[in-house]
PALUM-96936 format. One record per residue (C-alpha): residue number from 0; residue in one letter; x, y, z. Coordinates in pm, whole numbers. Layout:
(pt NUM,'A',(X,Y,Z))
...
This chain:
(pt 0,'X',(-5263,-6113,-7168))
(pt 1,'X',(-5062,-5821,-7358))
(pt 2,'X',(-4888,-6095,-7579))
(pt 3,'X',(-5226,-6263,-7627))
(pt 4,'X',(-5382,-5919,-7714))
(pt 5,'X',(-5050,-5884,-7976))
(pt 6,'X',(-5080,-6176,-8142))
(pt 7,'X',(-5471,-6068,-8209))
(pt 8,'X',(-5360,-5763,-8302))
(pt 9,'X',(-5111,-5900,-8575))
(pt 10,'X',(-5336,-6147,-8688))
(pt 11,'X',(-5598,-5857,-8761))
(pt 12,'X',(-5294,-5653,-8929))
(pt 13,'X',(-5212,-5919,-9149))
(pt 14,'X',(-5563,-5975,-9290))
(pt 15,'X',(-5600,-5596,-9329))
(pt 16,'X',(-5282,-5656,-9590))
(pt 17,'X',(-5419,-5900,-9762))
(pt 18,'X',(-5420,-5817,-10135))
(pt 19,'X',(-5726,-5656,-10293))
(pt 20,'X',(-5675,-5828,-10621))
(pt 21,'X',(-5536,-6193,-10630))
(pt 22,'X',(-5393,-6074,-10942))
(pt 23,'X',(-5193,-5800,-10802))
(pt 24,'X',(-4811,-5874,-10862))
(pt 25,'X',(-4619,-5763,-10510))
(pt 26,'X',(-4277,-5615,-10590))
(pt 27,'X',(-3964,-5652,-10472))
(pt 28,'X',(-3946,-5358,-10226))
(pt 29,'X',(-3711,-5108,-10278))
(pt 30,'X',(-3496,-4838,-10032))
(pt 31,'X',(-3746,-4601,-9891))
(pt 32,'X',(-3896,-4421,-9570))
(pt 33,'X',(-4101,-4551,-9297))
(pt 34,'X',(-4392,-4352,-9219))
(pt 35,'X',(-4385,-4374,-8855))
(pt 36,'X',(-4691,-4122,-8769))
(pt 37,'X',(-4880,-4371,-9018))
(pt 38,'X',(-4735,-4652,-8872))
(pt 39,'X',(-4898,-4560,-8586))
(pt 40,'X',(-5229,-4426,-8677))
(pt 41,'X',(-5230,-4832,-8818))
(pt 42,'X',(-5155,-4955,-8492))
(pt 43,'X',(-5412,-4747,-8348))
(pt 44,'X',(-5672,-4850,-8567))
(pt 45,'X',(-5580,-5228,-8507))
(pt 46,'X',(-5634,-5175,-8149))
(pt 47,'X',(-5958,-5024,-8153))
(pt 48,'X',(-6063,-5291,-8403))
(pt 49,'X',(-5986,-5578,-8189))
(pt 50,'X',(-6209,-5426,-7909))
(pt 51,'X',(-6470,-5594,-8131))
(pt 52,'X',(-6318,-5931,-8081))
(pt 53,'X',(-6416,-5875,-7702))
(pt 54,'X',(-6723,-5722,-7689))
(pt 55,'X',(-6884,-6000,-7953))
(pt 56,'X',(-6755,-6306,-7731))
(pt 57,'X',(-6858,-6553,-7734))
(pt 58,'X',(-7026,-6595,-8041))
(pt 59,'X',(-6767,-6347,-8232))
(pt 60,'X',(-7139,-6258,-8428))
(pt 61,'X',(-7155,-5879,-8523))
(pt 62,'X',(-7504,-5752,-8574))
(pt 63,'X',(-7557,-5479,-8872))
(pt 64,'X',(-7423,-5198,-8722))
(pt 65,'X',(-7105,-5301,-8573))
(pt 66,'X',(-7038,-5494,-8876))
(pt 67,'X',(-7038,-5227,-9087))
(pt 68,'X',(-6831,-5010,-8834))
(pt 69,'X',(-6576,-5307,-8790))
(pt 70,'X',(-6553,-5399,-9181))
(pt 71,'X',(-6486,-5011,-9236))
(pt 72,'X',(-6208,-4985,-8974))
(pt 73,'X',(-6057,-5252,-9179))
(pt 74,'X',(-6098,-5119,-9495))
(pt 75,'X',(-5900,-4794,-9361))
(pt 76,'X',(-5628,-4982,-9220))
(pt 77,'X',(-5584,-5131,-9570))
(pt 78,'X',(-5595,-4820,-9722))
(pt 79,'X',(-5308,-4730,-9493))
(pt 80,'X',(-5082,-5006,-9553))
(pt 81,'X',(-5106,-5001,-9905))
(pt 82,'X',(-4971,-4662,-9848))
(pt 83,'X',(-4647,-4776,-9649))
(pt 84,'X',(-4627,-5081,-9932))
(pt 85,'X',(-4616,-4780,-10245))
(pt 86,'X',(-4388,-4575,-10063))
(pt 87,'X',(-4150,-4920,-10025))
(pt 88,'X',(-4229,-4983,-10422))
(pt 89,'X',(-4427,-5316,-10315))
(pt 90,'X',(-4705,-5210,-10500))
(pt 91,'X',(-4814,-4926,-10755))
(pt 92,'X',(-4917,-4590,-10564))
(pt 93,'X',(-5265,-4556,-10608))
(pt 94,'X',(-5386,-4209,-10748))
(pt 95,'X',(-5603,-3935,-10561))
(pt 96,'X',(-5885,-3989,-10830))
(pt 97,'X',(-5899,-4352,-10786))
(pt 98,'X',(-5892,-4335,-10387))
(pt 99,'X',(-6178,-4062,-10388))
(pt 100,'X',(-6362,-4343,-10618))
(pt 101,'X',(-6343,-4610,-10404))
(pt 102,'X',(-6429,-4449,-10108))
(pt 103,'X',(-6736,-4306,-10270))
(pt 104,'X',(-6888,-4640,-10273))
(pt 105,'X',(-6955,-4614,-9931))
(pt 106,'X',(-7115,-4316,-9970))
(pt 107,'X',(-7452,-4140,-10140))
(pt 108,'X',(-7375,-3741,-10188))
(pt 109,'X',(-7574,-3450,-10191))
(pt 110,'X',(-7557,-3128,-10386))
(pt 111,'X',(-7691,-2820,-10538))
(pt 112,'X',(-7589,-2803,-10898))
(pt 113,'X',(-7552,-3009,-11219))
(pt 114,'X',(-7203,-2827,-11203))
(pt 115,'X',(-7067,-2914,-10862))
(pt 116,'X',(-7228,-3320,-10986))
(pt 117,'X',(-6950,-3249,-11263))
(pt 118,'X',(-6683,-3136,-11052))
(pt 119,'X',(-6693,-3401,-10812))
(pt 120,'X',(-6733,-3661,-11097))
(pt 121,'X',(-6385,-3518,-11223))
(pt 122,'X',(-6231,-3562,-10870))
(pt 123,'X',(-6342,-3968,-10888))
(pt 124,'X',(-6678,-3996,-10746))
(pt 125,'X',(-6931,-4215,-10923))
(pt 126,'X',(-7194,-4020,-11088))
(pt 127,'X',(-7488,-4236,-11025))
(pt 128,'X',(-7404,-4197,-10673))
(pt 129,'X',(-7452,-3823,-10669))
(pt 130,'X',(-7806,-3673,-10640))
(pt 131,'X',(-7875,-3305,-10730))
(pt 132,'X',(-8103,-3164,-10510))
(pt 133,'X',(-8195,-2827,-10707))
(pt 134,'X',(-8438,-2765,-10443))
(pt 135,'X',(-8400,-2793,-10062))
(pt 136,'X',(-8586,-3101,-9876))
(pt 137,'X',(-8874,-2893,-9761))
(pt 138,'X',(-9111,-2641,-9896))
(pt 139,'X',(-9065,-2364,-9572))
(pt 140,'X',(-8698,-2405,-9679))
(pt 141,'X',(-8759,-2183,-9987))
(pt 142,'X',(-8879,-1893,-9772))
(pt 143,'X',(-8569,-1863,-9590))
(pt 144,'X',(-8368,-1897,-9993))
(pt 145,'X',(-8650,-1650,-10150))
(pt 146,'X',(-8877,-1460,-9880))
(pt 147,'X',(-9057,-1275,-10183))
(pt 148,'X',(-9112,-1662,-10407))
(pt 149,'X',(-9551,-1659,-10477))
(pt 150,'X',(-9719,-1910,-10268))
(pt 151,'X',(-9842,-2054,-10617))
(pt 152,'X',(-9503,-2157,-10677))
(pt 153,'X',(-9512,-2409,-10394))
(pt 154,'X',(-9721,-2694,-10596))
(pt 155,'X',(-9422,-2717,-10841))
(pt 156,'X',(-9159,-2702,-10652))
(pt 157,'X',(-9297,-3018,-10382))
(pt 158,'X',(-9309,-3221,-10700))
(pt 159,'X',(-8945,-3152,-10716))
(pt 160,'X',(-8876,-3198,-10346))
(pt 161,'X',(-9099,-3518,-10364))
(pt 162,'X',(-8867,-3648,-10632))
(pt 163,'X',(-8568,-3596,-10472))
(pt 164,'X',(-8663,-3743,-10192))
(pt 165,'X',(-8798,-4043,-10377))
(pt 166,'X',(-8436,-4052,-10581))
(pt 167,'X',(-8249,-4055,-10227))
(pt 168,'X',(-8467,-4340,-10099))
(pt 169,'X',(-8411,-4546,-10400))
(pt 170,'X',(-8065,-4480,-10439))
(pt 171,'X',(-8030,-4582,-10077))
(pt 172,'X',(-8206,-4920,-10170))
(pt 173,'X',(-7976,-4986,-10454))
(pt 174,'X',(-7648,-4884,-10296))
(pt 175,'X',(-7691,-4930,-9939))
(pt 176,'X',(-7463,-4621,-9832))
(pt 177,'X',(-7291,-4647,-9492))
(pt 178,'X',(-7315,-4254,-9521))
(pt 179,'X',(-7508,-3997,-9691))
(pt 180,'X',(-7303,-3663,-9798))
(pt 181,'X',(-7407,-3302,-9849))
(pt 182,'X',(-7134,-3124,-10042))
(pt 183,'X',(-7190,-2778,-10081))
(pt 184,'X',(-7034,-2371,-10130))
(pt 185,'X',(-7087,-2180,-9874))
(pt 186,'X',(-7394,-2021,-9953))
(pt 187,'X',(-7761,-2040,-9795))
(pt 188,'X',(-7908,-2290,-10061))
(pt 189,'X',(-7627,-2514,-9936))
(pt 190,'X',(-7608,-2458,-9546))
(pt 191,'X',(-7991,-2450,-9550))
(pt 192,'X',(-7973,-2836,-9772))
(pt 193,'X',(-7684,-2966,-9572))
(pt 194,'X',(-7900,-2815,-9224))
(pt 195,'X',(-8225,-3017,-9340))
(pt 196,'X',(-7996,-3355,-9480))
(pt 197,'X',(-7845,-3371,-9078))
(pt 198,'X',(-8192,-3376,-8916))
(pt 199,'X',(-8382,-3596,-9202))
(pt 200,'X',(-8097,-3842,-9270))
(pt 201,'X',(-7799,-3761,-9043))
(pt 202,'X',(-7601,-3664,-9317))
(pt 203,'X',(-7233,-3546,-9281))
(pt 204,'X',(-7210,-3198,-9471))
(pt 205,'X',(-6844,-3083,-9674))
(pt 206,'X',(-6886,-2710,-9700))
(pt 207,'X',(-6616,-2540,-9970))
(pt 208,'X',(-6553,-2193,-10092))
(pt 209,'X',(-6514,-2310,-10480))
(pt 210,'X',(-6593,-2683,-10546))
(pt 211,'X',(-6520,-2645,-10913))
(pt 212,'X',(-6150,-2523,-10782))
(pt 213,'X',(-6097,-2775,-10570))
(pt 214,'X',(-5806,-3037,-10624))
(pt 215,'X',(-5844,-3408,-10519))
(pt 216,'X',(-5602,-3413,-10299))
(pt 217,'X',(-5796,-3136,-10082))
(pt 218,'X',(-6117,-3326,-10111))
(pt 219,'X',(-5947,-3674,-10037))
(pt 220,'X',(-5926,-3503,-9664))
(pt 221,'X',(-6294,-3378,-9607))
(pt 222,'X',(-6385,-3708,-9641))
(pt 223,'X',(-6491,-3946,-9315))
């Protein structure tokens, strides 16, 4: 059974390898390093993945949901080898920037200003993927930003709500996100967005001290 359960295993691990781009010329590989704690974070990861192998039997059919979390645990394990490959010279190192903007087509993100939308469009994400919610997702909401805001300020600003609510929807439509992300300072506009996000969407929240300071590299790691 454990040889059996191997040979799955490297049969997974070599599809997981397979090239991204038919295109892509391999390399000759060159002296390096093995990353063992990768090595074995990959392992890992191949392991849990071929739990799906058993639990679909015996169609092997994956419904929506499992798909999506068995396609993504594959996707990661690429991302990993291509690691160990650039670090052999197999193939070019990908950058930070480039990562970030690949993994943010899995994603739709949430934030509070037209500047933080331009900050995180500098650190690779997709701009049509980000949604500026200048507003939080329900009208009580503003009490707790402003206690003293006029009640006749409330017709104006659930127009804006309702649009942003509308824009998420749509965008979810057209880019079918496996996640939706509220990234945010840490501030009560964006605890108070990221709080309401969780409980209407089950949104994952990134809270910062200074997005606009923030390197790629640092933000590569808050994300799931």
């Amino acid at each position: 059974m454990e040889k059996f359960r191997l040979k799955q295993t490297q049969s997974l691990l070599k599809e997981a390898g397979k090239s991204k781009n038919t295109a892509e010329k391999l390399k000759t590989p060159k002296e390096g390093k093995i990353d063992v704690d990768l090595f074995v974070e990959i392992l890992n990861d191949m392991m849990e993945a071929e739990e799906f192998i058993y639990s679909s039997r015996p169609s092997q059919k994956l419904d929506d949901d499992d798909a999506k979390l068995f396609c993504n645990s594959i996707i990661n394990i690429r991302h990993k080898l291509d690691e160990i490959l650039a670090d052999f010279g197999v193939i070019e190192k990908e950058s930070v920037e480039e990562e970030i903007k690949k993994l943010s087509e899995n994603f739709l993100i949430l934030t509070t200003k037209s500047s933080f939308k331009k900050a995180l469009n500098k650190l690779g994400v997709e701009p049509q993927r980000i949604i500026v919610a200048g507003v939080p997702l329900e009208v009580e909401d503003m009490k707790l930003i402003n206690p003293k805001i006029p009640e006749s300020a409330f017709g104006a600003i659930k127009k804006k709500i309702d649009h942003v609510k509308h824009d998420i929807s749509r965008k979810k439509d057209q880019f079918n996100p496996t996640d939706i992300l509220v990234v945010v300072e840490h501030d009560k506009s964006g605890e108070i967005l990221g709080s309401r996000a969780h409980e209407l969407y089950n949104a994952h929240i990134i809270v910062t001290d200074n997005l606009k300071d923030i390197t790629a590299e640092e933000f590569r790691k808050f994300l799931p």
